[in-house]
N, C-alpha and C positions, 0 to 999 in steps of 0.2 A: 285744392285740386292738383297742385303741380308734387305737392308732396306726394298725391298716392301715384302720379303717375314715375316719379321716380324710384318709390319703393316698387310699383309692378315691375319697373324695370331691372330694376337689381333683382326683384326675383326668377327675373327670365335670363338674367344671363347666369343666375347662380345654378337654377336648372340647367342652361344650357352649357354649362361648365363640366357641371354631374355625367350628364350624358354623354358626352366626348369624351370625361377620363373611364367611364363604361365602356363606353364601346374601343377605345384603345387597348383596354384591360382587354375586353374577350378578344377580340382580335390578335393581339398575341400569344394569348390560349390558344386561340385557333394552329396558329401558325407551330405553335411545341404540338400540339394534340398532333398535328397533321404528320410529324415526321418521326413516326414510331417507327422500329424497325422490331423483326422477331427475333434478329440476335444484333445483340450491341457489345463485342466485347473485345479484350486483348487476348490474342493467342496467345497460350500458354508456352510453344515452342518457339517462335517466331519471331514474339511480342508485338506483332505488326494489330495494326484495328483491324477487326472481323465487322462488318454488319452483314446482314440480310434481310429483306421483307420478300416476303410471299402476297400469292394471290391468285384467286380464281378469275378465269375468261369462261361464259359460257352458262347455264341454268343446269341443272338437279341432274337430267337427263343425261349432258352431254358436256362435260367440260376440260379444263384443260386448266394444270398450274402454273405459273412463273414466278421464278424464283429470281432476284436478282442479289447478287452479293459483289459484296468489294474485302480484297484481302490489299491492306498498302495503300497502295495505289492502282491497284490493276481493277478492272470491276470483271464480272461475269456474270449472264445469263442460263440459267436451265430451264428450259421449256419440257413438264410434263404433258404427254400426249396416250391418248386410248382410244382403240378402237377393239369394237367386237369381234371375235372370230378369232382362231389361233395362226400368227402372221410370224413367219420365222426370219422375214429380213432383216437384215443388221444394216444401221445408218452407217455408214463408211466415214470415218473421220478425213477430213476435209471437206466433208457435203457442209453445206451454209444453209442454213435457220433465217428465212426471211421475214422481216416486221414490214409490214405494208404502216403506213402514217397517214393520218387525216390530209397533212398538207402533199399529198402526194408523193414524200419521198418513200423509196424501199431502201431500207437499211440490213444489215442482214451480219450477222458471226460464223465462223467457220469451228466446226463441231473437233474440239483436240483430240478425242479419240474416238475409237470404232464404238457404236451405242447399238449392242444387240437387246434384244425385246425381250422384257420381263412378261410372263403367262401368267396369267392369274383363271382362279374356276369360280365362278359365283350360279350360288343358287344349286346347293352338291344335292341339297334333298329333294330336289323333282327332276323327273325322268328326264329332262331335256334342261341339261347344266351349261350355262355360260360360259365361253373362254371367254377373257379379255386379254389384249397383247395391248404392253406399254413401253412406250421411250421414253428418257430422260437427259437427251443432245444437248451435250454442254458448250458454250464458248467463250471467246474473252468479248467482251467490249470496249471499244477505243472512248477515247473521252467525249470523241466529236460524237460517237455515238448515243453519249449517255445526254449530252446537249438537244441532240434530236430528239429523245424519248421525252426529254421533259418541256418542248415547246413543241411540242403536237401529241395528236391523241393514238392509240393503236386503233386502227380497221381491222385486218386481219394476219394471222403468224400464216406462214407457208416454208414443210419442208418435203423432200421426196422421200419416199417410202420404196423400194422396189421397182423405181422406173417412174409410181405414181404422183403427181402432189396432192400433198396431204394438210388440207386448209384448215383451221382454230374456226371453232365458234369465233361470230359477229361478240364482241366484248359491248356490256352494255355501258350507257355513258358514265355511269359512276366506278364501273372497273378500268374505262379507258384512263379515264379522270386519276383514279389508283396508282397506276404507272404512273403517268406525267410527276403526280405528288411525288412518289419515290425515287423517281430521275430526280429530281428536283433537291430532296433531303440527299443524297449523294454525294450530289455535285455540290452542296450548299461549305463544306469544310472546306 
């Protein structure tokens, strides 16, 4: 009796061996899988590190992309934004791009230069054709800022349009989530 209960034992901890260097395995996977970026590379003129990842805020209907990149050491945000109807305002460089955060901080970039609105025509072959007008309000991000992004979640982007503000789709939690990760793979060198 005490034999089998020693051998059940050794096979509960050899299992339970197994499993912990599994799930240490994926978990690591996890952690590479998570910090892909869409470009990973050395400039060519510069030689300084390029990344960027992208990402959508928003459903099918109505959304919005943000781009974050790091050239060096500097990072930067571009927040694509669209709305209907042909909108001739131009974002005035020094207007600021506001991140609202789950933990209640607003964080925000200051736009390097004047961002006038890209027209687009959708829908040319029926009588009543869409304008879309779009921005693409570029800034730098401080480090502290790149800290904030990835220890809370984005709520909502807010910039001014013509006087108006002009609020991002609610980001749902796996694109808030998105960000956090990408602040995160960033700041992680």
């Amino acid at each position: 009796m005490v034999n089998f209960e020693k051998n059940y034992f050794m096979k509960s901890c050899k299992l339970l061996a197994f499993f912990l260097l599994l799930t240490a395995l994926s978990s690591t996977q996890a952690i590479a899988q998570k910090c892909k970026f869409d470009i990973d590379k050395k400039d060519d003129f510069s030689n300084e590190h390029v990344r960027g990842a992208k990402f959508k805020v928003g459903d099918f209907f109505y959304s919005w992309w943000i781009l974050i990149e790091q050239k060096g050491t500097k990072y930067y945000m571009t927040v694509q934004s669209a709305t209907t109807g042909k909108i001739d305002d131009i974002i005035p460089k020094g207007s600021k791009v506001m991140l609202k955060l789950d933990n209640g901080k607003i964080k925000s970039y200051i736009l390097s230069e004047d961002c006038v609105p890209n027209h687009n025509v959708i829908n040319t072959n029926t009588a009543n054709p869409t304008i879309t007008s779009t921005w693409l309000p570029k800034g730098e991000l401080s480090k502290d800022d790149m800290v904030a992004l990835s220890q809370s979640e984005l709520v909502v982007i807010r910039m001014n349009v013509g006087g108006k503000d002009f609020d991002s789709p609610k980001p749902s939690g796996k694109e808030a989530r998105k960000l956090m990760q990408s602040a995160n793979c960033f700041l992680a060198d």
